[in-house]
N, CA, C, O and CB atoms as a CASP TS submission, in Angstrom:
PFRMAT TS
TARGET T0000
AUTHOR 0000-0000-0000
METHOD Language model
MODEL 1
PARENT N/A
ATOM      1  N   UNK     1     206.634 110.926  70.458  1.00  0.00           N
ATOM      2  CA  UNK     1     205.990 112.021  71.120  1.00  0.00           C
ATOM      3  C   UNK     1     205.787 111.635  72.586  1.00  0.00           C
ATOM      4  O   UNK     1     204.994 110.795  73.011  1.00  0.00           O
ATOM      5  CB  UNK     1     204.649 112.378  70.428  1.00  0.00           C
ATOM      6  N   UNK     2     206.825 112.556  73.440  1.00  0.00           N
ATOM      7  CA  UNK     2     206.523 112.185  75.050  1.00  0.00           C
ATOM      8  C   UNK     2     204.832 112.296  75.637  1.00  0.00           C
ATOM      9  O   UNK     2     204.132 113.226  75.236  1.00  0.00           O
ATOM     10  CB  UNK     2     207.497 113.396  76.033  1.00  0.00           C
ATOM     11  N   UNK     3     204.472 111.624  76.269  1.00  0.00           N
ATOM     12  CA  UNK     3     203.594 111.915  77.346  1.00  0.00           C
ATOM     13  C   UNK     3     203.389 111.849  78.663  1.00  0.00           C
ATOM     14  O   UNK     3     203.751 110.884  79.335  1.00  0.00           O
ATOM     15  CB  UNK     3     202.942 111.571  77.177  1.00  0.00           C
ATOM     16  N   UNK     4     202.669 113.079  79.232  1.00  0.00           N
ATOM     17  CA  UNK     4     202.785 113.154  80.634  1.00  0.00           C
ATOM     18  C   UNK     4     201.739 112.938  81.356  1.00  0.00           C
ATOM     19  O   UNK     4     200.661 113.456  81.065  1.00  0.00           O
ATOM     20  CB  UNK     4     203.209 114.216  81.008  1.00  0.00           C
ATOM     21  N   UNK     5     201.925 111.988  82.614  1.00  0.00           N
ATOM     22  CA  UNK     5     200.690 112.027  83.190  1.00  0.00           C
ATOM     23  C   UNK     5     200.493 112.511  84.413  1.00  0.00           C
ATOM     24  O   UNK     5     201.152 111.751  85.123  1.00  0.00           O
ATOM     25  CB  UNK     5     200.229 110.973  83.199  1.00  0.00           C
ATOM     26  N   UNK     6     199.901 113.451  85.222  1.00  0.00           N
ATOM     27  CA  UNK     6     200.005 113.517  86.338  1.00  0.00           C
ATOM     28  C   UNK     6     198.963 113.563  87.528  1.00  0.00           C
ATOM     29  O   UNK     6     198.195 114.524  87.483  1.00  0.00           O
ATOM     30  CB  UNK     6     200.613 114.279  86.285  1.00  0.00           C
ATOM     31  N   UNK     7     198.826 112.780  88.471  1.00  0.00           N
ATOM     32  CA  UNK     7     197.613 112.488  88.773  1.00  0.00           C
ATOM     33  C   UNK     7     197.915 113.195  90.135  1.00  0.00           C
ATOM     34  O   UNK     7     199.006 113.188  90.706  1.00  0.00           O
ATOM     35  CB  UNK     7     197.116 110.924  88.657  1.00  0.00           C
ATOM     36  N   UNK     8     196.532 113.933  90.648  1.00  0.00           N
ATOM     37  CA  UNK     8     197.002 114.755  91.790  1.00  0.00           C
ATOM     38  C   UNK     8     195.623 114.471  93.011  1.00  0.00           C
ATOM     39  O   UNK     8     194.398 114.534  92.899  1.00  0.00           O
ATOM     40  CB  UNK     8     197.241 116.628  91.195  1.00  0.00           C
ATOM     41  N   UNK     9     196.105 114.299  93.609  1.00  0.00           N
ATOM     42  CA  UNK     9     194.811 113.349  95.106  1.00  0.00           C
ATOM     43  C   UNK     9     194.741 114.874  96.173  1.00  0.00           C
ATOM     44  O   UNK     9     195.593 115.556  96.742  1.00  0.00           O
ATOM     45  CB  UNK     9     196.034 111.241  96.569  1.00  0.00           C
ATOM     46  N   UNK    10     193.742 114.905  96.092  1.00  0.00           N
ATOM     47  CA  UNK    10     193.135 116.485  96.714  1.00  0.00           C
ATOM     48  C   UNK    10     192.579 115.933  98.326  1.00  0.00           C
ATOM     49  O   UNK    10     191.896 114.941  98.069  1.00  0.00           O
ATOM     50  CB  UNK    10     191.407 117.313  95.488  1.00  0.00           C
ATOM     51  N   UNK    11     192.579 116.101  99.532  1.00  0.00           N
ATOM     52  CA  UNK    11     191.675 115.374 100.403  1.00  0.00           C
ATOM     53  C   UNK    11     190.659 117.013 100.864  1.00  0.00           C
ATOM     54  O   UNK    11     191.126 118.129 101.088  1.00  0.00           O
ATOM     55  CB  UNK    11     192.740 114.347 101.943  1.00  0.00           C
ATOM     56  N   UNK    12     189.786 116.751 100.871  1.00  0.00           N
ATOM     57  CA  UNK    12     188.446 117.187 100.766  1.00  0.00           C
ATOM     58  C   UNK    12     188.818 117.661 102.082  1.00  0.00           C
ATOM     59  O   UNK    12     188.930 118.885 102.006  1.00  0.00           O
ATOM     60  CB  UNK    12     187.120 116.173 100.460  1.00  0.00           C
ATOM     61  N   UNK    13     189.071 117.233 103.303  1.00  0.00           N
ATOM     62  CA  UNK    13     189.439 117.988 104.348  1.00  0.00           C
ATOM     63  C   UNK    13     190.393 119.560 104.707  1.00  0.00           C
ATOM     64  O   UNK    13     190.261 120.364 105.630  1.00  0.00           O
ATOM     65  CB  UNK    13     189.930 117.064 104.831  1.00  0.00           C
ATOM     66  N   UNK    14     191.346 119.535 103.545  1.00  0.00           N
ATOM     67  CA  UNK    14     192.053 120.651 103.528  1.00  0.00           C
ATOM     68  C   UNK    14     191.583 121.442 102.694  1.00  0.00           C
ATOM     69  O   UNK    14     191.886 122.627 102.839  1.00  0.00           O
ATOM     70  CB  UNK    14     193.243 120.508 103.337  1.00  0.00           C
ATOM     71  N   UNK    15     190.867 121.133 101.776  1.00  0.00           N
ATOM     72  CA  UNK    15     189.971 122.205 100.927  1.00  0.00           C
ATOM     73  C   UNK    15     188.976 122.804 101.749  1.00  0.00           C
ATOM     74  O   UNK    15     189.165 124.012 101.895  1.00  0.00           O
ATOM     75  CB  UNK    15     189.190 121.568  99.693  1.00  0.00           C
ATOM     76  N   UNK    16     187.927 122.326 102.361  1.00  0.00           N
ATOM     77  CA  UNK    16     187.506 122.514 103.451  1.00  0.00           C
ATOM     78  C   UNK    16     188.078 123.588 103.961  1.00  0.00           C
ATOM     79  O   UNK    16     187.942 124.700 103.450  1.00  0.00           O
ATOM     80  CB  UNK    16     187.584 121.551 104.120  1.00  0.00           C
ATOM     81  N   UNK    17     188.739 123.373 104.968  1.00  0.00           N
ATOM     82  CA  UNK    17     189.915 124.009 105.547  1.00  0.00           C
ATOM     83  C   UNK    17     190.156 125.613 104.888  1.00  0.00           C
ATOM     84  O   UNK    17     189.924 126.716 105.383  1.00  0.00           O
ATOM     85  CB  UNK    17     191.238 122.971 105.223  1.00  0.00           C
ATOM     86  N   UNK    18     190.681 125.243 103.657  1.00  0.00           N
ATOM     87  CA  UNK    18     191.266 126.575 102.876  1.00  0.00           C
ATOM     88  C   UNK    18     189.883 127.578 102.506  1.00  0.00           C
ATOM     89  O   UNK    18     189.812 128.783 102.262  1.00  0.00           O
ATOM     90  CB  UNK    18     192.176 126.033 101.217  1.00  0.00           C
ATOM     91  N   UNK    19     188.995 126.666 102.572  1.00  0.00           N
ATOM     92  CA  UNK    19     187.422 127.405 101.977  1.00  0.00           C
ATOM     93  C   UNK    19     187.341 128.201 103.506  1.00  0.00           C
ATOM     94  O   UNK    19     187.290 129.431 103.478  1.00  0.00           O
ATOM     95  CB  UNK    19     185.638 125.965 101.507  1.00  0.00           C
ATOM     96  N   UNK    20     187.332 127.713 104.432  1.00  0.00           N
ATOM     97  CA  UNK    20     186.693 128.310 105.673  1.00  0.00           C
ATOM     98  C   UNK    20     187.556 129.378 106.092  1.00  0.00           C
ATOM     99  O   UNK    20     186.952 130.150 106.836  1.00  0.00           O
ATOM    100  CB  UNK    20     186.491 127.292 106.850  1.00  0.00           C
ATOM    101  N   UNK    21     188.870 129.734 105.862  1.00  0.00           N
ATOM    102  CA  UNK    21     190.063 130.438 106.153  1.00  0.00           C
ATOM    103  C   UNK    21     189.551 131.342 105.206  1.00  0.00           C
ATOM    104  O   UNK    21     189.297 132.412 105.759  1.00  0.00           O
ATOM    105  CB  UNK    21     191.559 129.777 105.991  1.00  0.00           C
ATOM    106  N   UNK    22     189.327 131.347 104.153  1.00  0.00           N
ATOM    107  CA  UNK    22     189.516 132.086 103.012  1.00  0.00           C
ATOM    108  C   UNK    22     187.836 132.966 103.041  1.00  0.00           C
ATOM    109  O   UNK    22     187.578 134.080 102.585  1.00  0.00           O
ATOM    110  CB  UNK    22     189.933 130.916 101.528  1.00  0.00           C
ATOM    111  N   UNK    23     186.938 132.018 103.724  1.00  0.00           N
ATOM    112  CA  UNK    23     185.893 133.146 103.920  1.00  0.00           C
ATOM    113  C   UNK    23     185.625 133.913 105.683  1.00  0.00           C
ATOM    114  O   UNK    23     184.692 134.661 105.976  1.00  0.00           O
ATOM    115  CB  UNK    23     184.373 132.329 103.367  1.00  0.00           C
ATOM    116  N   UNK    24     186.698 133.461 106.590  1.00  0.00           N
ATOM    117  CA  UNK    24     186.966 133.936 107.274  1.00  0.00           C
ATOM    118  C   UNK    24     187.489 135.470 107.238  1.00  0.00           C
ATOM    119  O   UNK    24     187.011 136.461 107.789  1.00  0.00           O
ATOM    120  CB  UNK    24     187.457 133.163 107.586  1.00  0.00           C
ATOM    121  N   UNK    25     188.627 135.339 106.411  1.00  0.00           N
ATOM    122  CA  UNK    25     189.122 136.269 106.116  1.00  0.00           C
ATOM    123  C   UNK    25     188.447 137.433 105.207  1.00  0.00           C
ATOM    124  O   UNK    25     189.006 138.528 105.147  1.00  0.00           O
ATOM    125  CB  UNK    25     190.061 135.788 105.739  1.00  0.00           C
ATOM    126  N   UNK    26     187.580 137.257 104.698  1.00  0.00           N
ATOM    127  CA  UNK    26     186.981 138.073 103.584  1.00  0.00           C
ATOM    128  C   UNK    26     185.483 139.074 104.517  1.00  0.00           C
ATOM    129  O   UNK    26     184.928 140.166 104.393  1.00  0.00           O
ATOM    130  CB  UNK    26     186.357 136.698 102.085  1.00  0.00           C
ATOM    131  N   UNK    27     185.356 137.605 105.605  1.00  0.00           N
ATOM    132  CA  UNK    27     183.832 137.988 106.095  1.00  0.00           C
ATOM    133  C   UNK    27     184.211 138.743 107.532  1.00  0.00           C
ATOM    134  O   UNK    27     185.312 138.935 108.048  1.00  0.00           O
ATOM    135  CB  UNK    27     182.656 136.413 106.350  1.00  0.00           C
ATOM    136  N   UNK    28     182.495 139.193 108.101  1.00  0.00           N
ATOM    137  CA  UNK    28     183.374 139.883 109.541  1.00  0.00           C
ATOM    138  C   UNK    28     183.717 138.128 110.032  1.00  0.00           C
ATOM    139  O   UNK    28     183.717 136.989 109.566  1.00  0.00           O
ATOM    140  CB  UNK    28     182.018 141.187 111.132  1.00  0.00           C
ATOM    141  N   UNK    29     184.016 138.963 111.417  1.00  0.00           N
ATOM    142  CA  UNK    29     184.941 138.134 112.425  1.00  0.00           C
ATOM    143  C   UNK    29     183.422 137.485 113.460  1.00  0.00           C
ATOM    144  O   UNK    29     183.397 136.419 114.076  1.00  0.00           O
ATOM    145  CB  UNK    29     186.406 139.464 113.521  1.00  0.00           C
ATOM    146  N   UNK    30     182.344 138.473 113.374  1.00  0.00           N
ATOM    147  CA  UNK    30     180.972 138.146 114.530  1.00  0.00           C
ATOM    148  C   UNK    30     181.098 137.062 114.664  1.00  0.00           C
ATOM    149  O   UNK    30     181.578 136.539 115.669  1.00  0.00           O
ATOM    150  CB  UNK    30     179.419 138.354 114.224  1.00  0.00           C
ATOM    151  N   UNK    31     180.520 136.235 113.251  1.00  0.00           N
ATOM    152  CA  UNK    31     179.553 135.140 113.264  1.00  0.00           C
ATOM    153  C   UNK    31     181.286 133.383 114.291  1.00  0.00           C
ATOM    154  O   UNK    31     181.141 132.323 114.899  1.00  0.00           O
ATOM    155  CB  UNK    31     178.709 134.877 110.623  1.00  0.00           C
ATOM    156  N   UNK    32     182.416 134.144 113.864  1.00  0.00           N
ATOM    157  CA  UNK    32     183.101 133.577 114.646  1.00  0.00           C
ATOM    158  C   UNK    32     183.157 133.878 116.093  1.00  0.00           C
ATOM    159  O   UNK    32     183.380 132.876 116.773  1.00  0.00           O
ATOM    160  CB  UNK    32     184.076 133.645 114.170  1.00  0.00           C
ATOM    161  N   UNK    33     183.009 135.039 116.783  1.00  0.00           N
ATOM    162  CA  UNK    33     182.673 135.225 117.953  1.00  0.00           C
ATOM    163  C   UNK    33     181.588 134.770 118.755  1.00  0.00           C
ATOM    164  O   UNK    33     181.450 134.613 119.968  1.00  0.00           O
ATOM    165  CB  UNK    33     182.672 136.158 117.977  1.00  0.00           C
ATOM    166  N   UNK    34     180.795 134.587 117.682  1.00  0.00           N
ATOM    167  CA  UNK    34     179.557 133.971 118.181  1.00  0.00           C
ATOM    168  C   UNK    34     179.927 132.571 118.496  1.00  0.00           C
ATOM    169  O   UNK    34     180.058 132.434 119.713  1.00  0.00           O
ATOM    170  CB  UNK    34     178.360 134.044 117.152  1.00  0.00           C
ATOM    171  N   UNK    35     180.131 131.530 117.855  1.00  0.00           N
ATOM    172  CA  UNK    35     180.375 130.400 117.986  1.00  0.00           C
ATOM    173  C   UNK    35     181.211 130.296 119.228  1.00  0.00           C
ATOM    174  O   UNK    35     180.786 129.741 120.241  1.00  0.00           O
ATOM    175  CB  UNK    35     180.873 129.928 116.853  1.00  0.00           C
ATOM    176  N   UNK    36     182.425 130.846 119.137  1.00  0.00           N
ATOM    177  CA  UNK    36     183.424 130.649 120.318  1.00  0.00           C
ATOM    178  C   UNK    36     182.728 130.896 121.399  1.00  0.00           C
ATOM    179  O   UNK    36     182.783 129.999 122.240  1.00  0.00           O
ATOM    180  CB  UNK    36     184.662 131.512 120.341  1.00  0.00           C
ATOM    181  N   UNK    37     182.275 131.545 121.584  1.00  0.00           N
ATOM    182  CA  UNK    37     181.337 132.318 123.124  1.00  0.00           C
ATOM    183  C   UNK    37     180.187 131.029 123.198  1.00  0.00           C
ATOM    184  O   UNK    37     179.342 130.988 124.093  1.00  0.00           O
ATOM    185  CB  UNK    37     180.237 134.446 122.737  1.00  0.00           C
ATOM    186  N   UNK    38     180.256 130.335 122.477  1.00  0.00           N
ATOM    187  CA  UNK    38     178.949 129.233 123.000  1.00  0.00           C
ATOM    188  C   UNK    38     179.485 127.819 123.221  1.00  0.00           C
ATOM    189  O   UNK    38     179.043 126.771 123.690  1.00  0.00           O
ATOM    190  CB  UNK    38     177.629 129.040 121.757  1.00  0.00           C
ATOM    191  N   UNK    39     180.642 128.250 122.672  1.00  0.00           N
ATOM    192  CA  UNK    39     181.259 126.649 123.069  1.00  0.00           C
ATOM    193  C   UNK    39     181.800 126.794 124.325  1.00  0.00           C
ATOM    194  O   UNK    39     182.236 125.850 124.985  1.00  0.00           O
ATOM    195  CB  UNK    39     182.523 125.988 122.059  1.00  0.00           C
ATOM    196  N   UNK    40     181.784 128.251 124.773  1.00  0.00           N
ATOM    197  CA  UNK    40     182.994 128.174 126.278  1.00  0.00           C
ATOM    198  C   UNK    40     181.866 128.195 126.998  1.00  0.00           C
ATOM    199  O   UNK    40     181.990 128.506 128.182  1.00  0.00           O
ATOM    200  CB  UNK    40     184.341 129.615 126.779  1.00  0.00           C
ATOM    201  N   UNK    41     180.594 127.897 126.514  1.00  0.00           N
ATOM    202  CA  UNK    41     179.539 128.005 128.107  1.00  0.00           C
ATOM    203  C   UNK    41     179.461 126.871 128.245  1.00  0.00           C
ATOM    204  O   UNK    41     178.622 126.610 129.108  1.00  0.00           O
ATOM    205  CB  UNK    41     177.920 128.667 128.236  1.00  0.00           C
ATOM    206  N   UNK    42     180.244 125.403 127.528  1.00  0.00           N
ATOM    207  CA  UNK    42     179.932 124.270 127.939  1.00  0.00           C
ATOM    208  C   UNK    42     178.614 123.601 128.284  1.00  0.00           C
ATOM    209  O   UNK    42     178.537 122.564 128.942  1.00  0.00           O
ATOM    210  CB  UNK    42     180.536 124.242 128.734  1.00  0.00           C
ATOM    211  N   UNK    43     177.426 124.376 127.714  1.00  0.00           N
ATOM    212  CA  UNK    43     176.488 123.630 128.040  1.00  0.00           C
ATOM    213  C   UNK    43     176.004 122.741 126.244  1.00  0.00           C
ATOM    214  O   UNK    43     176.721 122.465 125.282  1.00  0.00           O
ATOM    215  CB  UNK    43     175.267 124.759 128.922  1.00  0.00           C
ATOM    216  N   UNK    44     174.547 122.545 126.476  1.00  0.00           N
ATOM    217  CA  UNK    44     173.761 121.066 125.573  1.00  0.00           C
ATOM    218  C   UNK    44     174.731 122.126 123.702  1.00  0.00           C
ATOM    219  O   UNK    44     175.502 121.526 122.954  1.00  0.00           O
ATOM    220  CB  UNK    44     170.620 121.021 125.719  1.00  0.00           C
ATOM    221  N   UNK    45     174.497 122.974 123.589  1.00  0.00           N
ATOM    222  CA  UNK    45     174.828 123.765 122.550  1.00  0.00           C
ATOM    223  C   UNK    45     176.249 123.792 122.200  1.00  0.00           C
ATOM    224  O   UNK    45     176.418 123.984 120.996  1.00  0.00           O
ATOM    225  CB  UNK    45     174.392 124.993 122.799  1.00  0.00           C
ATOM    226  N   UNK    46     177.038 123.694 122.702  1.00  0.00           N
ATOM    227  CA  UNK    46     178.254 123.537 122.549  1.00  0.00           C
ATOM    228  C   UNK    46     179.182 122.359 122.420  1.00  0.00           C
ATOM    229  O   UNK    46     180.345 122.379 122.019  1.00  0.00           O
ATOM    230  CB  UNK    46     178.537 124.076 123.283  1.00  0.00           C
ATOM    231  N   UNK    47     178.272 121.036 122.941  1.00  0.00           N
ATOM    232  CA  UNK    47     178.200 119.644 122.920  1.00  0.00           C
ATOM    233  C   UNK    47     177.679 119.171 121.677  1.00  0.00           C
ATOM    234  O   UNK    47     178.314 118.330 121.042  1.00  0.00           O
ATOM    235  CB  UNK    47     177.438 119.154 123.983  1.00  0.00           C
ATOM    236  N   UNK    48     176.572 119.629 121.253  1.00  0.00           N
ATOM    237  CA  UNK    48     176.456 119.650 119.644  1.00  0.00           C
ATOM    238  C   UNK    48     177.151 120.062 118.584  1.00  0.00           C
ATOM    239  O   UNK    48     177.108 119.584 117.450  1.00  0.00           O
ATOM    240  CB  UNK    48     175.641 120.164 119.340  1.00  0.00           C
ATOM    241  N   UNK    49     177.883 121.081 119.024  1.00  0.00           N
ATOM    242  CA  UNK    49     178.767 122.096 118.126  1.00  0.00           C
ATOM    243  C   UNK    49     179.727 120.921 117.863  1.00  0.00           C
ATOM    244  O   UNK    49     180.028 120.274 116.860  1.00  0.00           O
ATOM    245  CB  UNK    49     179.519 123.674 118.932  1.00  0.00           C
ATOM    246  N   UNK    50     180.142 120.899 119.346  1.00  0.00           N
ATOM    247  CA  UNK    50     181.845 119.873 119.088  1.00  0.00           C
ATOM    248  C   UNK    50     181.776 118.487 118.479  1.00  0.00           C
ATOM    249  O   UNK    50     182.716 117.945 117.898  1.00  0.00           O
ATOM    250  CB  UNK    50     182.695 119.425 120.687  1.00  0.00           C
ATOM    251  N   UNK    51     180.439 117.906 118.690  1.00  0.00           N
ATOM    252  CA  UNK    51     179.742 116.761 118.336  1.00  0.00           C
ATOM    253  C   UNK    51     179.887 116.415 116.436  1.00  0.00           C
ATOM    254  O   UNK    51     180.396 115.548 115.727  1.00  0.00           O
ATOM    255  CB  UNK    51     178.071 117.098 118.924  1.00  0.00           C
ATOM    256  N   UNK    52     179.349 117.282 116.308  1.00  0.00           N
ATOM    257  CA  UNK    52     179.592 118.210 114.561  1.00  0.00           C
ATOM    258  C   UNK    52     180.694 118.164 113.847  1.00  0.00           C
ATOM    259  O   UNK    52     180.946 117.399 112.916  1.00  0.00           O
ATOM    260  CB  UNK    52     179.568 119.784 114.557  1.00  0.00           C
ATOM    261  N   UNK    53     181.427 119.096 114.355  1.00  0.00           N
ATOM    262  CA  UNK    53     182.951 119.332 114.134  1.00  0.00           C
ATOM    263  C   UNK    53     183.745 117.837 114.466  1.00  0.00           C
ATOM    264  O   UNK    53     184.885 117.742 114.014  1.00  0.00           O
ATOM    265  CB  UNK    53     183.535 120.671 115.265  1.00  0.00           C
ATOM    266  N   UNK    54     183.408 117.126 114.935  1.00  0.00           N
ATOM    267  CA  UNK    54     184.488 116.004 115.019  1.00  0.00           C
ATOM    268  C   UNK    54     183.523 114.938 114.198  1.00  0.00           C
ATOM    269  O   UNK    54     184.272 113.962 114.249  1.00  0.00           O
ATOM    270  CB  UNK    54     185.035 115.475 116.811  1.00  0.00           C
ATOM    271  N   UNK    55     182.975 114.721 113.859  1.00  0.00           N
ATOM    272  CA  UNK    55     181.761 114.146 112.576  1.00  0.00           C
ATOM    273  C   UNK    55     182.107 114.605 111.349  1.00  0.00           C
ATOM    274  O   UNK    55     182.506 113.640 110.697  1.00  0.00           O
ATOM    275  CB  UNK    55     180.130 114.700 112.721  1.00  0.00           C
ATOM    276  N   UNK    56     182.168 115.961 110.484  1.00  0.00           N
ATOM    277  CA  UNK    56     182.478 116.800 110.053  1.00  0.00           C
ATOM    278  C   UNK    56     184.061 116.356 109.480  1.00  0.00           C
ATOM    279  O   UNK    56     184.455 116.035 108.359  1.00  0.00           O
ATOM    280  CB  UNK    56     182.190 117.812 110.973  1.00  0.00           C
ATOM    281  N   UNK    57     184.771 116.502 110.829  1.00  0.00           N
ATOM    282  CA  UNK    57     186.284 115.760 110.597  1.00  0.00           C
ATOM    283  C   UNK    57     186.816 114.441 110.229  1.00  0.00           C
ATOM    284  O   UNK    57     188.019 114.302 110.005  1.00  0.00           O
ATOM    285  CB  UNK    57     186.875 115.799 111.597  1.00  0.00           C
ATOM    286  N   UNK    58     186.065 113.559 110.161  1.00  0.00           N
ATOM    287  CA  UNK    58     186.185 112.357 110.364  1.00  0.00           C
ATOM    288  C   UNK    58     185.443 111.679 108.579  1.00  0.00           C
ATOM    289  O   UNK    58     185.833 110.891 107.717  1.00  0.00           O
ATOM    290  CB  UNK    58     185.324 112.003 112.012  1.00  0.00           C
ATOM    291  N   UNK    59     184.445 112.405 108.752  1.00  0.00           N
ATOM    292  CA  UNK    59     183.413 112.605 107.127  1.00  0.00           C
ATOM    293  C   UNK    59     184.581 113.186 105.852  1.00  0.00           C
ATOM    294  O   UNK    59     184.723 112.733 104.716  1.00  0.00           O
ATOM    295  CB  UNK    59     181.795 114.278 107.380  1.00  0.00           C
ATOM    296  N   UNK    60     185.339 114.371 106.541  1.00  0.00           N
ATOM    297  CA  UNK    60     185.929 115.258 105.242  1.00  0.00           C
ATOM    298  C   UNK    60     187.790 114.635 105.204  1.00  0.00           C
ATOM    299  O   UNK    60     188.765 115.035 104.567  1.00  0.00           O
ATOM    300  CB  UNK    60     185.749 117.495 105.702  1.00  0.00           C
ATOM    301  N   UNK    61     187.629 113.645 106.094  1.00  0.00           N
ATOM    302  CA  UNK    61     189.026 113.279 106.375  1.00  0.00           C
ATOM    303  C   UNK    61     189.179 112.460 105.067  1.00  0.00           C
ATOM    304  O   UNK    61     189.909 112.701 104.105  1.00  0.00           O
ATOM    305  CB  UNK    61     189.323 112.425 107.876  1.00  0.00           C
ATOM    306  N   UNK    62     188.046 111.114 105.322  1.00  0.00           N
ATOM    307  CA  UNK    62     187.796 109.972 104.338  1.00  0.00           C
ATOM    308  C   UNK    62     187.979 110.248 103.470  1.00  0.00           C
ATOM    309  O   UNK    62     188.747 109.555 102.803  1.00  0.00           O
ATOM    310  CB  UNK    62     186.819 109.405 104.166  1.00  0.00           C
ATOM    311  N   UNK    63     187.482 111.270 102.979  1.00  0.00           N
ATOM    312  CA  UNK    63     187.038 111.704 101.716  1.00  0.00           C
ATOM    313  C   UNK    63     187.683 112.359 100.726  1.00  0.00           C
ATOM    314  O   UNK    63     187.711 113.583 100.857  1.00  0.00           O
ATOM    315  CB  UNK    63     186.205 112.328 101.867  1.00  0.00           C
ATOM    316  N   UNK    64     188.350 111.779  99.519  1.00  0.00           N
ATOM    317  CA  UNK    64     189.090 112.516  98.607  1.00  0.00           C
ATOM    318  C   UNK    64     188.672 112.749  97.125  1.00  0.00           C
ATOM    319  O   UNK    64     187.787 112.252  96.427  1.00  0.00           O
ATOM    320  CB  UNK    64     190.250 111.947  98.611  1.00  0.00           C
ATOM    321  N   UNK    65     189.484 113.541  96.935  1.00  0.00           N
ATOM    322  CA  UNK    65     189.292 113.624  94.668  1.00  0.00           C
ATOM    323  C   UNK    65     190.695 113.382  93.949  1.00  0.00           C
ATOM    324  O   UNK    65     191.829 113.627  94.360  1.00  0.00           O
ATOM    325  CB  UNK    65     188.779 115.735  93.810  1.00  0.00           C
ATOM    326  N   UNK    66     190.368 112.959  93.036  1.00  0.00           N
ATOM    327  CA  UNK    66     191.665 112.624  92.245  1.00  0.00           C
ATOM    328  C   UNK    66     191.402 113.522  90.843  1.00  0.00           C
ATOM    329  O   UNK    66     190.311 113.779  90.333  1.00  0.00           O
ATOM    330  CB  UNK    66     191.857 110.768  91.926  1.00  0.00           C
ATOM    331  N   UNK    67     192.633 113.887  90.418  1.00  0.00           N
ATOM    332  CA  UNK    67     192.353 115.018  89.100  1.00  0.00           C
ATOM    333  C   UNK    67     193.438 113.863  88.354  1.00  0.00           C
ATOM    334  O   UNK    67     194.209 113.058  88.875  1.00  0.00           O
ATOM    335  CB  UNK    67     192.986 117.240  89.282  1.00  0.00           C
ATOM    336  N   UNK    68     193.180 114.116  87.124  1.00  0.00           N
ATOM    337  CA  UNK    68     194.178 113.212  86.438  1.00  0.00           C
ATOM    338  C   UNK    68     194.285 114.291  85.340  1.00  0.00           C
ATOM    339  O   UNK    68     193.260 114.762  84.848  1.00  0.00           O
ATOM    340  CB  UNK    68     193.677 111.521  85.957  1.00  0.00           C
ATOM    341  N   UNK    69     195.794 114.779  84.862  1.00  0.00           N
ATOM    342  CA  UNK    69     195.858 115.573  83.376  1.00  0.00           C
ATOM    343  C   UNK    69     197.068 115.392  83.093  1.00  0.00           C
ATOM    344  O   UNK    69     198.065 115.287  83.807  1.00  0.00           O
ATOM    345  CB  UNK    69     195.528 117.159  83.250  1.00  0.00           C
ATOM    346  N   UNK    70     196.800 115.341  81.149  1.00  0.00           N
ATOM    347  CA  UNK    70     197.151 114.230  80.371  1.00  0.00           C
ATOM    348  C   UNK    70     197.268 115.103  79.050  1.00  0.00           C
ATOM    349  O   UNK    70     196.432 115.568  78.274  1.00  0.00           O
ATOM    350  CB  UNK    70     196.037 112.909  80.390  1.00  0.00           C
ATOM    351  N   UNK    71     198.685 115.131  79.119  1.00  0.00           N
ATOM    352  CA  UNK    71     199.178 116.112  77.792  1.00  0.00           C
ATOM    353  C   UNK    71     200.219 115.497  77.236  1.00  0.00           C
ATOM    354  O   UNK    71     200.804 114.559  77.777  1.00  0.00           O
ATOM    355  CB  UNK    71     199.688 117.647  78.110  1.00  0.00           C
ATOM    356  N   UNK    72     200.629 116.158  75.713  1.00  0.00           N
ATOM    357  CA  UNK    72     201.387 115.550  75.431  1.00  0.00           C
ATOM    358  C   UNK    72     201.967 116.521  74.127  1.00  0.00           C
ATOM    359  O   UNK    72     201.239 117.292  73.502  1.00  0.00           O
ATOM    360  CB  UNK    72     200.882 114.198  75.342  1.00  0.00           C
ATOM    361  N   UNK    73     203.869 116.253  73.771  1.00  0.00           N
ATOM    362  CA  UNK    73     204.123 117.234  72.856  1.00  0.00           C
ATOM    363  C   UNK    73     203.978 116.721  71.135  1.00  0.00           C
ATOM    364  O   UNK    73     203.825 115.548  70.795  1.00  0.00           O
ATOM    365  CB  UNK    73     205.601 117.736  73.260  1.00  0.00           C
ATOM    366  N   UNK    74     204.038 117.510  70.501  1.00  0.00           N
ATOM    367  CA  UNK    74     203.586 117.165  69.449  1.00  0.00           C
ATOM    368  C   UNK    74     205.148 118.146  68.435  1.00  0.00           C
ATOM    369  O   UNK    74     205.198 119.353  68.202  1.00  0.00           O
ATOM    370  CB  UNK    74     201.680 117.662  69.344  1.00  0.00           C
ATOM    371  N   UNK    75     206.136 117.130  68.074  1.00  0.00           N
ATOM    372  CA  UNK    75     207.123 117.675  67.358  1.00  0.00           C
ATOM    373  C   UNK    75     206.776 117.825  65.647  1.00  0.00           C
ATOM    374  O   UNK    75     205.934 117.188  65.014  1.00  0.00           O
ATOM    375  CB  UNK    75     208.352 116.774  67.681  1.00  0.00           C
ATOM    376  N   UNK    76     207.663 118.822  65.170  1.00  0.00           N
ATOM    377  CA  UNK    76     207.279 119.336  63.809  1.00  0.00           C
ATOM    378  C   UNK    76     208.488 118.786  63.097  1.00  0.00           C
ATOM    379  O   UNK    76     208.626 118.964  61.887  1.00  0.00           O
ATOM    380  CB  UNK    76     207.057 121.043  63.661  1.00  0.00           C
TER
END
């Protein structure tokens, strides 16, 4: 009886990613306008923002999951 194993490494950064796209798309567009408009005033608020986001990046980069699944056939 064959068995299969297949182990699949997820990095937490592109999930991320697909989560924020995916409620981008669903949600309005404001709360993104908002942000952009405060990062282009370059002041203390927007230095935090970017401060974040590259923390954020660096945190969700490291960071992975591993799924492991494990089947197998069963002949008659």
């Amino acid at each position: 009886m064959p068995e299969f194993n297949y182990n699949y490494n997820f990095n937490s950064l592109y999930i991320c990613l697909l989560l924020v796209i995916y409620n981008i798309c669903k949600s309005n567009y404001e709360y993104i306008n908002i942000i952009l408009s405060k990062l282009y005033l370059l002041n203390y608020t927007s230095f935090i923002i970017i401060i974040n986001i590259i923390g954020l990046y660096v945190f969700l980069n490291n960071l992975s999951f591993e799924v492991n699944i494990k089947w197998s056939i069963k002949y008659k």
